[in-house]
N, C-alpha and C positions, 0 to 999 in steps of 0.2 A: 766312347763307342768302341766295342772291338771291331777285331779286325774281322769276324764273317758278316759283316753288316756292309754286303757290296750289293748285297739287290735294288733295285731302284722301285719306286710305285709312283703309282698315278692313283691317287685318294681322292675320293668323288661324293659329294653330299648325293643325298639320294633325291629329296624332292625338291625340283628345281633346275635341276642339271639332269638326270638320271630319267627322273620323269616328270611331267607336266603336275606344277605342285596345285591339285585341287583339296588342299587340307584332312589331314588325316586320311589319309589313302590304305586302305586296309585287305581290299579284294582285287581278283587280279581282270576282274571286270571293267574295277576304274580307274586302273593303272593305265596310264597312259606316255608311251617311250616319247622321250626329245626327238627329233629331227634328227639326224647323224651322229647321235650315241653312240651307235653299234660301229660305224664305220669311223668313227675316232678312237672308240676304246680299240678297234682292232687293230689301227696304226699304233697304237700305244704295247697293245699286248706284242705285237708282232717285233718289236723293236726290244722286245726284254722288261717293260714293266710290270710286273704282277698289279691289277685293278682291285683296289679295294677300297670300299664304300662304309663311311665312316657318317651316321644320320641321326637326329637327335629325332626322338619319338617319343614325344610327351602325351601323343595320343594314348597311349597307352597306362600310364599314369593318372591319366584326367578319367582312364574307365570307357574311353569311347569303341578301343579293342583289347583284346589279348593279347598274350607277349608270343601265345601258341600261332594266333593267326596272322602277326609280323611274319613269325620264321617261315609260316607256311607261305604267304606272299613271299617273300624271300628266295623260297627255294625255287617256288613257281620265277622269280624275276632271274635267279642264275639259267636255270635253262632254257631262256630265250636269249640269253648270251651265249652261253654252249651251242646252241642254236645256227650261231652265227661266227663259232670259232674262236670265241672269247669266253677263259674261263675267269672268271672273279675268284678272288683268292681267299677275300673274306669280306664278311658284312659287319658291321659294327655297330652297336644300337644304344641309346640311354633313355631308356623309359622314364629319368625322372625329372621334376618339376620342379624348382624353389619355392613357389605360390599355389600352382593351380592344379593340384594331384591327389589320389585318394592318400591314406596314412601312409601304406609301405614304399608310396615310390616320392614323397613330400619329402627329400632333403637337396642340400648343397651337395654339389658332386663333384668330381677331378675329369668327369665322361664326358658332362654338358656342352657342347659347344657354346661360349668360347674357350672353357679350359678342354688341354689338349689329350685328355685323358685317352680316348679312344685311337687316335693319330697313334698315342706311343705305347699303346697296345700294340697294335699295328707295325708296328717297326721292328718290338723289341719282340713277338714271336713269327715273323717273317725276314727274319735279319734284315731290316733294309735301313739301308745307307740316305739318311733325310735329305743331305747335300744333293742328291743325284735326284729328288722325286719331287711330284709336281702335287699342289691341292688345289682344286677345282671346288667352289662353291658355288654360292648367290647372296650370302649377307655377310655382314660383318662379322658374325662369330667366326666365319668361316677361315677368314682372313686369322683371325687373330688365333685360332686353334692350331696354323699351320707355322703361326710365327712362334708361338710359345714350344712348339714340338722343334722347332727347327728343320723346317719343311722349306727349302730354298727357294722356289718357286711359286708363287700364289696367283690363282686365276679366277677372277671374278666375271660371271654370268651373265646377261640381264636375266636373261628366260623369262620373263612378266615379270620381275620383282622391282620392286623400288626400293634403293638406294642413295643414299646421300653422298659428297664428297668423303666424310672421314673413309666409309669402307673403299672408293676408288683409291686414296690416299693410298691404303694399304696392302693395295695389290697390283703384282706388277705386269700384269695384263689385267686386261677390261676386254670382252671380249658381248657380243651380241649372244653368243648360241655356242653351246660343245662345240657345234659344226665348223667352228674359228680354228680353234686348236691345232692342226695339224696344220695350219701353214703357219703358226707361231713357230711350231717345233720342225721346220720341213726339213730337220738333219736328223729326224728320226728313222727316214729308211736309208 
């Protein structure tokens, strides 16, 4: 790692943590924010971590959207952050599928969560320093994305999802709701 890799991040799946995962979520109609998102990410931004949302979207892959109408949700979901005085730094996406995708997005990949492809996107053109940053999911890739990147901290969600032991196993909070987080972290301010 060199040495300008001093920033820290808070790396955030998107459905599930981010927003209420109602499956392939594509318009910003059925977008729907967690419970104190805004007011965790902004303990988080306000303390020096750049926020970036690193989300596997095989939606788009399988055909059910376009990769124009992710970004355009996307852009729509940064400015209800900016909104609220929280700017995202970046979004990260992997449209592809091992099984269940049309031709060009059907392969193996390094992006998919559980490989950490996207994370160390994320790192290595945001200089951040992994030791110092935190990832936030809801399943086990999530877990296993931030341990292969070498992401020190890993925090697991319920937010409606079910979960077995192994993904608890590997995260070292367990947490009900985003809304947890800041009193994990309460040497953030």
């Amino acid at each position: 790692m060199n040495q300008e890799n001093t920033n820290k991040a808070l790396f955030l799946d998107r459905d599930g943590v981010v927003n209420v995962d109602h499956g392939y979520v594509f318009k910003s109609e059925e977008f729907e924010f967690i419970d104190g998102v805004f007011s965790t990410c902004k303990a988080f931004y306000d303390a020096g971590y750049k926020i970036i949302i690193v989300t596997n979207q095989s939606g788009i892959g399988r055909g059910y959207y376009s990769e124009s109408e992710f970004l355009t949700l996307s852009e729509w979901m940064k400015a209800q952050f900016s909104a609220h005085q929280i700017e995202i730094t970046d979004v990260y996406f992997c449209p592809h599928h091992p099984k269940n995708a049309l031709p060009d997005y059907l392969k193996e990949c390094d992006c998919r969560k559980p490989a950490p492809g996207m994370l160390l996107q994320g790192i290595e053109d945001h200089h951040i320093n992994p030791a110092l940053s935190v990832m936030v999911g809801d399943k086990l890739g999530d877990m296993h994305a931030a341990i292969s990147a070498n992401v020190r901290t890993k925090v697991l969600v319920r937010s409606g999802q079910k979960f077995d032991d192994k993904a608890v196993n590997f995260a070292d909070y367990v947490c009900d709701s985003i809304n947890d987080l800041p009193a994990l972290f309460a040497d953030l301010t």
